[in-house]
C-alpha positions as CSV (number, residue, x, y, z in Angstrom):
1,X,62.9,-122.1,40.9
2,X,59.9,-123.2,42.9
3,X,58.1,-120.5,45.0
4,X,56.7,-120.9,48.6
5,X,54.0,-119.2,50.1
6,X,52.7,-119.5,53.7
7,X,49.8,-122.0,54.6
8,X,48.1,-118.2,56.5
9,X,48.5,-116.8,53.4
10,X,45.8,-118.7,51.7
11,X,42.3,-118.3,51.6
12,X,40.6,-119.7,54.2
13,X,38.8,-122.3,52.0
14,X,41.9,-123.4,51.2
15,X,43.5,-123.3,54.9
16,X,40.4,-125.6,56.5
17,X,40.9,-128.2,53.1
18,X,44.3,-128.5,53.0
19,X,44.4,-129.1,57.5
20,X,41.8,-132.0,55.8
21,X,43.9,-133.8,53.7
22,X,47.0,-133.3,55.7
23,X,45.1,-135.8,58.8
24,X,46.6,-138.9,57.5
25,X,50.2,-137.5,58.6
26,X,49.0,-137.3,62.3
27,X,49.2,-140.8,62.6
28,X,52.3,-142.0,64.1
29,X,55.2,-144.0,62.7
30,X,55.0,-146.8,64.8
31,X,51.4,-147.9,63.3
32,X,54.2,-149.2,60.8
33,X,54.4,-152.3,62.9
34,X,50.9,-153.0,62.7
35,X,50.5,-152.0,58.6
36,X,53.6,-153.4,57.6
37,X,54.7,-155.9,60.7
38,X,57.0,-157.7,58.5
39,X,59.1,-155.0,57.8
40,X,62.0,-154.2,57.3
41,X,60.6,-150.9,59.4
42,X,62.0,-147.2,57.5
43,X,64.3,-144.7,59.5
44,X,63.6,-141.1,58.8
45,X,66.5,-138.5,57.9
46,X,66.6,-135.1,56.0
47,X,69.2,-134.5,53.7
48,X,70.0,-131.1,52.1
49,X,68.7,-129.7,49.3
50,X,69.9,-127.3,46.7
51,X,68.0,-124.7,48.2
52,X,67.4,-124.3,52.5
53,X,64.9,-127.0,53.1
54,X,66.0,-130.2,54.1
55,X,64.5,-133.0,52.4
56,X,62.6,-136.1,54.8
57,X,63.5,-139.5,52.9
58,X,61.9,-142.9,54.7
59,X,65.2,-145.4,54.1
60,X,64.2,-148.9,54.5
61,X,67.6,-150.7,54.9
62,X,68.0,-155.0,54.2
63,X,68.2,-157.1,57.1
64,X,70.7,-159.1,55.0
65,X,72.2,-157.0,52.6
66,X,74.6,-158.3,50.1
67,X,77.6,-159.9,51.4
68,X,81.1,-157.3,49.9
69,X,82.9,-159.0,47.4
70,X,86.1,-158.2,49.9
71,X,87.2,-157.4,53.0
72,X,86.8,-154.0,54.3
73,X,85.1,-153.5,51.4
74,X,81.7,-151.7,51.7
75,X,78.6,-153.5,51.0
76,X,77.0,-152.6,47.5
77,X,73.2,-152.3,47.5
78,X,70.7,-151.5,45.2
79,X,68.7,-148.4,45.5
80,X,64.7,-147.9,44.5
81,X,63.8,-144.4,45.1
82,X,59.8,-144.4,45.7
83,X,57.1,-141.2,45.5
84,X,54.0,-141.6,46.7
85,X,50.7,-140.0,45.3
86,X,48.1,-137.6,46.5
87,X,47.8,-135.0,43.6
88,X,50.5,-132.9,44.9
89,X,48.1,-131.5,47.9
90,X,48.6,-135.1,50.2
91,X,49.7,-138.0,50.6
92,X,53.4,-139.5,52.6
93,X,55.5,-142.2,52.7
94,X,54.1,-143.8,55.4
95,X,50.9,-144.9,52.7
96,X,54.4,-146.3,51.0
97,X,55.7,-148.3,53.9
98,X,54.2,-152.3,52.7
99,X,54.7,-151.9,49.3
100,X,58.9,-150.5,50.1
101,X,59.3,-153.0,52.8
102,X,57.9,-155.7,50.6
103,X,60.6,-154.5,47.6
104,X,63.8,-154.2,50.1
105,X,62.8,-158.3,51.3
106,X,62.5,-159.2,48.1
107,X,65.2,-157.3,46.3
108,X,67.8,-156.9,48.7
109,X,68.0,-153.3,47.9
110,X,67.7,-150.3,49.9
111,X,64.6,-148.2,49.1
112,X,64.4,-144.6,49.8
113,X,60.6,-143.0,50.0
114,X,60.7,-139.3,49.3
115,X,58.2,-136.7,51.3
116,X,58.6,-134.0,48.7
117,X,57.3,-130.6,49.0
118,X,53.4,-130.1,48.3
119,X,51.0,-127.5,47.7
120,X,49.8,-125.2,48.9
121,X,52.6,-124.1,50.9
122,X,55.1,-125.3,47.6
123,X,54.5,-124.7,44.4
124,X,55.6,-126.2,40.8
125,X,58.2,-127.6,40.1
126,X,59.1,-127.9,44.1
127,X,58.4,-131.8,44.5
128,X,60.5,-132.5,41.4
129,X,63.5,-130.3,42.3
130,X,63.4,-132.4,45.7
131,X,63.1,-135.8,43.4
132,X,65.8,-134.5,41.6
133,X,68.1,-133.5,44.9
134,X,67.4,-137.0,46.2
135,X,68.7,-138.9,43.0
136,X,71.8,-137.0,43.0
137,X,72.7,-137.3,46.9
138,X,72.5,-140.9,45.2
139,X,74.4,-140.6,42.1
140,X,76.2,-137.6,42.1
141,X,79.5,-136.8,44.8
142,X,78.8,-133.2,43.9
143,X,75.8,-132.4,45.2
144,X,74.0,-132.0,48.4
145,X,73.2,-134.6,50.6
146,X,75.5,-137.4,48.4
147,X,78.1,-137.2,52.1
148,X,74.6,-136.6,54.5
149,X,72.6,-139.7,52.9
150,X,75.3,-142.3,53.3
151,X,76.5,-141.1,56.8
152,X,72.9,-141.4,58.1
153,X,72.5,-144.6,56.6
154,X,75.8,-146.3,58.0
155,X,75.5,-144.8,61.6
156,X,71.9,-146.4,62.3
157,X,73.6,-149.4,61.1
158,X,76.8,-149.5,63.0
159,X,75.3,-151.9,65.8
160,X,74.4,-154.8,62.6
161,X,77.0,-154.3,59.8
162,X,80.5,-154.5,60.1
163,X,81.0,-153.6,56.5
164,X,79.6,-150.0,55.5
165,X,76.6,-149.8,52.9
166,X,77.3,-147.8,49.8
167,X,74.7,-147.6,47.1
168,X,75.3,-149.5,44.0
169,X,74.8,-146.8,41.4
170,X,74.5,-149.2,38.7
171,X,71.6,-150.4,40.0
172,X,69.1,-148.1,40.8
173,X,65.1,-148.2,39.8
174,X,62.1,-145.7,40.5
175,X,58.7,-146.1,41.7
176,X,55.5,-143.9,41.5
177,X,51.7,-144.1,42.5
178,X,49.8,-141.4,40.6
179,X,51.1,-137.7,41.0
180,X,54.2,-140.2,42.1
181,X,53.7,-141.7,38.6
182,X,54.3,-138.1,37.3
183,X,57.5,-137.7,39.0
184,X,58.9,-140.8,38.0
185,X,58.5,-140.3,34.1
186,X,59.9,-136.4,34.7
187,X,63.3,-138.1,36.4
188,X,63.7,-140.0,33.0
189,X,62.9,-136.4,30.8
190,X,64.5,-134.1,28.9
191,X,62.6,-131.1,28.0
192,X,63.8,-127.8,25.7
193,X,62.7,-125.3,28.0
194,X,62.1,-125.2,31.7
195,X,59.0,-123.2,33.2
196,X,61.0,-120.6,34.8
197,X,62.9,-119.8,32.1
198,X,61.8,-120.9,28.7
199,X,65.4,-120.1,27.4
200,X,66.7,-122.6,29.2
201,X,66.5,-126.4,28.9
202,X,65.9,-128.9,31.8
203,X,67.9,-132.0,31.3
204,X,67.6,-135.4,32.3
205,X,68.7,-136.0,36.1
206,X,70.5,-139.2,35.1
207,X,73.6,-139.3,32.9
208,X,72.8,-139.9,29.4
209,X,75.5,-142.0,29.8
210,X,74.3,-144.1,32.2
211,X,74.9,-148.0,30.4
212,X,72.2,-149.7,32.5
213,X,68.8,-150.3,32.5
214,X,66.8,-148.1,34.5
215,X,63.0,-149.8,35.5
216,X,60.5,-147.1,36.4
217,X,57.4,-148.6,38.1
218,X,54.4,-146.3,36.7
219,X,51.5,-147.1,38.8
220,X,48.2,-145.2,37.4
221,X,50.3,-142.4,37.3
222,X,48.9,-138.5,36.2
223,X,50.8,-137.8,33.0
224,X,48.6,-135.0,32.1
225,X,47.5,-132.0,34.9
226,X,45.7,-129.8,32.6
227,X,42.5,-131.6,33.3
228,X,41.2,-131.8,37.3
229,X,40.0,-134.8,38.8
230,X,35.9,-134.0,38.2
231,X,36.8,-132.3,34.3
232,X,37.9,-136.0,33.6
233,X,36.1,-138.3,31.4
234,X,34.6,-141.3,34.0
235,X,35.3,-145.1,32.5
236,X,32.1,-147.3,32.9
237,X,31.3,-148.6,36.1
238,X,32.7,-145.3,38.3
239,X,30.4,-143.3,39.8
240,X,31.1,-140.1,40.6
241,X,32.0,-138.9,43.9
242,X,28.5,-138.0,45.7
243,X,27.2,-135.9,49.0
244,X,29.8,-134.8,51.1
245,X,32.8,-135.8,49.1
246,X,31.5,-134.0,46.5
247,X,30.8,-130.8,48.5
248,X,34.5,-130.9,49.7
249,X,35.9,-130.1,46.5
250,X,39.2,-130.6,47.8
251,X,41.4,-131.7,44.3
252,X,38.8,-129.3,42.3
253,X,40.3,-126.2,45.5
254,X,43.5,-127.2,46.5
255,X,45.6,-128.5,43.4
256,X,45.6,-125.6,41.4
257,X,47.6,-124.2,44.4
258,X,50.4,-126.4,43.1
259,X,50.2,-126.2,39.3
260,X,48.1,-123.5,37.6
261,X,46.4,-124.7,34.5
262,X,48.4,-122.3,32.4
263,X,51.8,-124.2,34.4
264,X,50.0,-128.0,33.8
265,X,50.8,-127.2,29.6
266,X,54.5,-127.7,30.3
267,X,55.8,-131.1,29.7
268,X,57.4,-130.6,33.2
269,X,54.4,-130.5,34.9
270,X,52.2,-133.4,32.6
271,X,55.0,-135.7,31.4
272,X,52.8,-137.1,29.0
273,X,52.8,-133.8,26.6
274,X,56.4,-135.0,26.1
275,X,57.9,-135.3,22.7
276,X,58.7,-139.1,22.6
277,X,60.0,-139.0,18.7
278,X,63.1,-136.4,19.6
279,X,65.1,-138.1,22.3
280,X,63.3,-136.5,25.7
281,X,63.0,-139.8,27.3
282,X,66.0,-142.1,28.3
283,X,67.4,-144.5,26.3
284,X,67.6,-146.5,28.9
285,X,64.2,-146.5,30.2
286,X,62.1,-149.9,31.1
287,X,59.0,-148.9,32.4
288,X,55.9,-151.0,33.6
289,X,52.5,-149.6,33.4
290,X,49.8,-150.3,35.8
291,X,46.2,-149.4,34.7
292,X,43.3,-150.1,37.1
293,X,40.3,-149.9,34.7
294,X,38.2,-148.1,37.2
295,X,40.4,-144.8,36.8
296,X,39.9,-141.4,35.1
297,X,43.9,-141.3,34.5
298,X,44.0,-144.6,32.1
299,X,42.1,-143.3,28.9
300,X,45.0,-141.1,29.2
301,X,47.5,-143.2,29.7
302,X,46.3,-144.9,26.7
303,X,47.1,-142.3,24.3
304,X,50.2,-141.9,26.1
305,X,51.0,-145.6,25.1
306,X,50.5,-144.5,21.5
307,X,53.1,-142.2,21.5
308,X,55.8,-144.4,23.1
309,X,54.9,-146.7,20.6
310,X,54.8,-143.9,17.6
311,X,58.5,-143.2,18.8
312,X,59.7,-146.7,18.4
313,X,59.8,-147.6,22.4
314,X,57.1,-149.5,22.7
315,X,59.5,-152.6,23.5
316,X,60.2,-150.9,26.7
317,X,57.4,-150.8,28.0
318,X,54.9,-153.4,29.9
319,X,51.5,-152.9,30.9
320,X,49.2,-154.2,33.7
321,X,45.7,-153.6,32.9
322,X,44.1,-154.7,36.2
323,X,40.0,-155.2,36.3
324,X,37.7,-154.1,39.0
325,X,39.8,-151.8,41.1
326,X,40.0,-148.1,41.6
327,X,43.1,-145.8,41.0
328,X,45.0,-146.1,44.2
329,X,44.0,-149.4,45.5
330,X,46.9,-150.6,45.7
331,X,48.2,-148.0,48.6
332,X,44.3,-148.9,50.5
333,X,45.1,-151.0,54.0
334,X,44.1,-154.2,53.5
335,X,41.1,-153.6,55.4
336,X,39.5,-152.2,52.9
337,X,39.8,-154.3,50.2
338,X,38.3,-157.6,49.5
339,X,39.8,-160.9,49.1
340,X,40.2,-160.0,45.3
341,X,41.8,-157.2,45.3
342,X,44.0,-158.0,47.7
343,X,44.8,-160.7,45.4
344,X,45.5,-158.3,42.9
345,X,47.6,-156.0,44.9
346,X,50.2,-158.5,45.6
347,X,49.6,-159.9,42.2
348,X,50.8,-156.5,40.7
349,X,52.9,-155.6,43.3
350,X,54.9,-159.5,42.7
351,X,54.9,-158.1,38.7
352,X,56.7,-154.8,39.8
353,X,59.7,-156.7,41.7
354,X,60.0,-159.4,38.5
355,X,60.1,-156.1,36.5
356,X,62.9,-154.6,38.7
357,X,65.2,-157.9,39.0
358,X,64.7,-158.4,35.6
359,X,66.7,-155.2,34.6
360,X,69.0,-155.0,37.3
361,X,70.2,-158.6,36.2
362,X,70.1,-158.3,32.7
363,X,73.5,-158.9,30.7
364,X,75.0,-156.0,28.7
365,X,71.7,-154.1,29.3
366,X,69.8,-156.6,27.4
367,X,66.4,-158.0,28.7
368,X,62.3,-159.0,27.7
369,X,60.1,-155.6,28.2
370,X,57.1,-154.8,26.7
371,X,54.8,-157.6,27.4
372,X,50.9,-156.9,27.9
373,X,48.7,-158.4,30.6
């Protein structure tokens, strides 16, 4: 469904800002030990997709997974499936790394960070067809890389585990940092009509069916891609971006290359245009919102609120309103924050793995949601 186009093919403007954005990638995989040096460190595999790419996952594996509940039994293990942000232009898991290690020491799950396609080389809906190839080598025996995910993952432990790792597919949860935030709310969507072919609909990738609760961490995520970053109403206390940021223009140049404006009205592409009130989203969807106030996505996700709450779901959804910080601070290096909002990070980051145990423990798929800080 997705269309590709060669990086030479561009316009040079959009060549010289996209080899811009795409610097962070050159840095190598072992700075890992230095960002996140308390690991558990992520090994890289591609799986196949439904088309001819193979799709790169970062798995980050338990040092001490769950014990089997027999012998010779594989070793069930929770699974958080992660997407990292960037507008669909940038962006990798390696940005991911702390806050996935942090989840797997935490949780005793495995977590899998996706490198999905991106623009310009990709277009819409490529990085969602990848999210959706990766939670069905998860879920689904049928489809691509369900045989190639769990083989990679038990021959880089055969030195360590004498039991094989299987995923527990009861237990699985979804995280997502902005255009990451976007994908995460898709995977729990059912629209009427896909973009390709409006006679067609685009069902959710999970079984309706499915009896548990499933806890999609929304961090300041893009709901709505009709608008570019600088079209965007600015909250007080953010400046715009001035000199040479400005004079980049690389979000205003290079994400249209992804999703045109006349692609960003379908809910597909700005999950937040979704018709709450008619069954799109799962009825087994917990999700936690995290609003830094110092964003141009949170007036939106504010009205997106309203509608969750218009369709009677509001009691499924939490919200973190966090003060001060800027939309993706929570992916910054330490570094570059200050003592506050490094507090804050691992304050919200902490609320994020309560969220998660909280559903994946709940009794007959009953728990406490939709609290407000």
């Amino acid at each position: 469904m997705s269309e590709r186009t060669s990086l030479w093919s561009q316009p040079f403007g959009v060549q010289w800002r996209k080899a811009i954005v795409s610097l962070p990638r050159a840095v190598p995989n072992f700075s890992l030990h230095l960002l996140s040096p308390e690991g558990p460190q992520p090994k890289v595999f591609k799986i196949p997709s439904r088309g001819k790419h193979q799709i790169p996952v970062w798995v980050f594996i338990p040092a001490h997974p769950p014990k089997p509940v027999a012998v010779d039994s594989p070793q069930k293990v929770p699974v958080l499936i992660d997407f990292h942000g960037g507008g669909f232009i940038q962006g990798s898991c390696l940005e991911q790394a702390p806050f996935c290690a942090k989840m797997v020491r935490e949780l005793d799950c495995i977590a899998i960070s996706v490198d999905y396609r991106l623009g310009p080389v990709n277009r819409f809906p490529a990085a969602l067809e990848d999210a959706e190839d990766v939670i069905n080598a998860v879920l689904d025996p049928s489809k691509p890389g369900y045989r190639e995910l769990r083989v990679a993952v038990n021959q880089s432990q055969e030195k360590v585990q004498r039991a094989a790792l299987e995923f527990d597919k009861n237990r699985i949860a979804f995280s997502g940092f902005s255009s990451g935030g976007n994908i995460v709310l898709n995977m729990a969507l059912s629209v009427s009509t896909s973009p390709g072919d409006p006679s067609k609909p685009w069902p959710c990738v999970i079984p309706q069916s499915f009896p548990w609760p499933i806890p999609l961490l929304l961090f300041y995520p893009a709901l709505d891609t009709r608008q570019l970053p600088h079209e965007r109403s600015r909250p007080p206390g953010l400046e715009a971006p001035k000199g040479f940021l400005q004079n980049l223009k690389l979000e205003t140049e290079l994400m249209p290359t992804y999703v045109t404006k006349e692609q960003a009205q379908h809910p597909r592409a700005s999950p937040g245009l979704g018709d709450m009130e008619h069954g799109e989203l799962h009825k087994q969807a917990k999700m936690l919102l995290v609003l830094p106030d110092l964003d141009t996505l949170t007036a939106y996700s504010g009205r997106w609120v309203d509608k969750v709450t218009a369709a009677g779901r509001r009691d499924d959804l939490s919200i973190e309103n966090v003060k001060g910080v800027l939309h993706g601070w929570t992916q910054f290096p330490d570094a570059w924050l200050n003592d506050e909002q490094k507090r804050l990070k691992m304050q919200t980051f902490d609320r994020a793995r309560d969220f998660v145990r909280e559903a994946w423990t709940a009794q007959n798929g009953v728990a406490s949601y939709g609290a407000e800080h």
